[in-house]
Backbone as a chain_set.jsonl record, in Angstrom:
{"seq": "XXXXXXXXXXXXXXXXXXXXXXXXXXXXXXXXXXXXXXXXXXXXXXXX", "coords": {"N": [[-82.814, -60.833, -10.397], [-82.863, -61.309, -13.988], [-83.439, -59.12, -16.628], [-85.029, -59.958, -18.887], [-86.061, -58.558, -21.134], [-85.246, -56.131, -21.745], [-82.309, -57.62, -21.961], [-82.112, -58.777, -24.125], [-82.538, -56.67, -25.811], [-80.264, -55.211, -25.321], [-78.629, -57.286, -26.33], [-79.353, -57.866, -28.865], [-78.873, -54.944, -30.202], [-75.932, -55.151, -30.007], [-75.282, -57.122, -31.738], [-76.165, -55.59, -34.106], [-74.28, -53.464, -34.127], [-72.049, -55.275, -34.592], [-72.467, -56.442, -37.188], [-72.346, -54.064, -38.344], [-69.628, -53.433, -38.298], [-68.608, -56.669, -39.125], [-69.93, -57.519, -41.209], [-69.913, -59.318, -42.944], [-68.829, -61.747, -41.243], [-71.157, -62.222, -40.04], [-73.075, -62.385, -41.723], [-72.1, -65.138, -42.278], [-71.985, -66.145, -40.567], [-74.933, -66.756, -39.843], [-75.708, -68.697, -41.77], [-74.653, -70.598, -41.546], [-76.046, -70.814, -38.968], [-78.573, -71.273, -39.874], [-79.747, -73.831, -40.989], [-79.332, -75.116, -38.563], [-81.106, -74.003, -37.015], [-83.88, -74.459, -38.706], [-83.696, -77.109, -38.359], [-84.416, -77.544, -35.551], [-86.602, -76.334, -35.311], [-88.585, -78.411, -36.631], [-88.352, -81.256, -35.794], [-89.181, -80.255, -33.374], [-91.895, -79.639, -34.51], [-92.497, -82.234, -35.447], [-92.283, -83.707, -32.767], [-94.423, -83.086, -31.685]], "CA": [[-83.269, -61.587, -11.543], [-82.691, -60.724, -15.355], [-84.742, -58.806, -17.058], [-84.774, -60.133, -20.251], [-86.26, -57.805, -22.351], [-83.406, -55.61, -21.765], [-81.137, -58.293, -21.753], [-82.736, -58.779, -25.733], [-82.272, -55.532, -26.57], [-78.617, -54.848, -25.398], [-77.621, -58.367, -27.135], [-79.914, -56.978, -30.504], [-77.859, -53.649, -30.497], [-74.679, -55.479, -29.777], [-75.364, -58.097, -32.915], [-76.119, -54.82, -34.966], [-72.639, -53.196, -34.016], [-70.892, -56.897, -34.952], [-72.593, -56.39, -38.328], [-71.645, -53.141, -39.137], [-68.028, -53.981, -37.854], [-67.942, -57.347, -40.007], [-71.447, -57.889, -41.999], [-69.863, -61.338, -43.527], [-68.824, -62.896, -40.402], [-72.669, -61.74, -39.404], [-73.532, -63.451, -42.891], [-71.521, -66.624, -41.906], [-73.094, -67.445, -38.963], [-76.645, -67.407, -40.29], [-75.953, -69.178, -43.021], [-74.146, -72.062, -40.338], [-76.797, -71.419, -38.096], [-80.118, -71.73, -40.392], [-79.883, -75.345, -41.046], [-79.927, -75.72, -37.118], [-82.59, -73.874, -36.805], [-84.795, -75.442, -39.273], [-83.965, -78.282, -38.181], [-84.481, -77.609, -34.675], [-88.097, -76.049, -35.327], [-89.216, -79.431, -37.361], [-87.79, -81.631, -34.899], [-90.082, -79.61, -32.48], [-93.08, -80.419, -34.84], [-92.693, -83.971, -35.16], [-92.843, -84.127, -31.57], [-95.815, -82.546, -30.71]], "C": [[-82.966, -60.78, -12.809], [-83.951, -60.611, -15.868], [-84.517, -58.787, -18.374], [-85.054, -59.368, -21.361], [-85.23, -57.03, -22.66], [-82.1, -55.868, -22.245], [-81.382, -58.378, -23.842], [-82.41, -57.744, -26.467], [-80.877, -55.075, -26.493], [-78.114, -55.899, -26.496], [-78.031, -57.883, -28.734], [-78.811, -55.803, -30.939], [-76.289, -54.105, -30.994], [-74.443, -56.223, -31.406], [-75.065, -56.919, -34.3], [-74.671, -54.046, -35.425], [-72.089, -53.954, -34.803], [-71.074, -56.75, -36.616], [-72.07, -55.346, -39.297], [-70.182, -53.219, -39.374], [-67.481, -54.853, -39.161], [-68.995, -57.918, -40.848], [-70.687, -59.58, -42.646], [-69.185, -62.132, -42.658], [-70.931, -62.696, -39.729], [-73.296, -62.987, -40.444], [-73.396, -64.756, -42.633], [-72.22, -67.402, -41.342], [-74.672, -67.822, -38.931], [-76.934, -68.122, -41.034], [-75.52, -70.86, -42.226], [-75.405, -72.391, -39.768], [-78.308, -71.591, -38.462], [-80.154, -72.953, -40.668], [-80.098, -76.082, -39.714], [-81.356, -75.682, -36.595], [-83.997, -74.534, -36.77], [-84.564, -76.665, -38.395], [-84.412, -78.514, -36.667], [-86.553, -77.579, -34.435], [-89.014, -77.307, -36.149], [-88.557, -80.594, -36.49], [-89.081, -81.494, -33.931], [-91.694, -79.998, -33.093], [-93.427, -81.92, -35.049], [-93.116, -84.618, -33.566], [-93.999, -83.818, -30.719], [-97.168, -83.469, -30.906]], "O": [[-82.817, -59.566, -12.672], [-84.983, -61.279, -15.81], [-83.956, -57.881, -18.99], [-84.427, -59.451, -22.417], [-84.455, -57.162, -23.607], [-81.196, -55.154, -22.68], [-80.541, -57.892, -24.598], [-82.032, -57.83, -27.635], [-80.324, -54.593, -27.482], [-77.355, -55.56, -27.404], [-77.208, -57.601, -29.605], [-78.059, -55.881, -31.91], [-75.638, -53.661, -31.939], [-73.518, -55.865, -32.134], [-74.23, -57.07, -35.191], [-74.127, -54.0, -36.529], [-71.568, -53.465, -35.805], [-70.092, -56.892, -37.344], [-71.597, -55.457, -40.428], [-69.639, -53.089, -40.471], [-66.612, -54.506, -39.961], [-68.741, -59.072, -41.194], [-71.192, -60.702, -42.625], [-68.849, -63.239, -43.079], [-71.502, -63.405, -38.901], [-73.786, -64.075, -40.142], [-74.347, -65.534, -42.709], [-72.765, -68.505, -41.383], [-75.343, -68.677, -38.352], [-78.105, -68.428, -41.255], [-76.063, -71.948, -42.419], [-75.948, -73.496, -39.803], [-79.158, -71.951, -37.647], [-81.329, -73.198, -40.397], [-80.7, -77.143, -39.548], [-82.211, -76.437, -36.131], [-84.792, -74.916, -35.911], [-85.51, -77.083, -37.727], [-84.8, -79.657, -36.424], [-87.369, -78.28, -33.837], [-90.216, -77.07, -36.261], [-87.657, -80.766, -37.311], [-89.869, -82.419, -33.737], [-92.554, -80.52, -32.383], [-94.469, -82.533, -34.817], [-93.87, -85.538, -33.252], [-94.373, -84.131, -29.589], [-98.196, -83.197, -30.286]]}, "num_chains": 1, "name": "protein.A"}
């Protein structure tokens, strides 16, 4: 079985690397992927 915390912390480290590497593809993708988010987490409250 996976032990996720682990698995959290290698992918965390790994993300950190990616940033130092290319900090504005790092930028990019949060900026793509916060509108999912939100919208994912309000979505989630409507349905409760």
């Amino acid at each position: 079985m996976l032990d996720w915390l682990k698995y959290r912390a290698t992918v965390k480290s790994r993300v950190g690397d990616l940033s130092k590497l290319a900090p504005e593809t790092v930028k990019g993708y949060l900026v793509l992927a916060n509108p999912a988010i939100k919208r994912s987490i309000s979505t989630r409250r409507c349905e409760s």
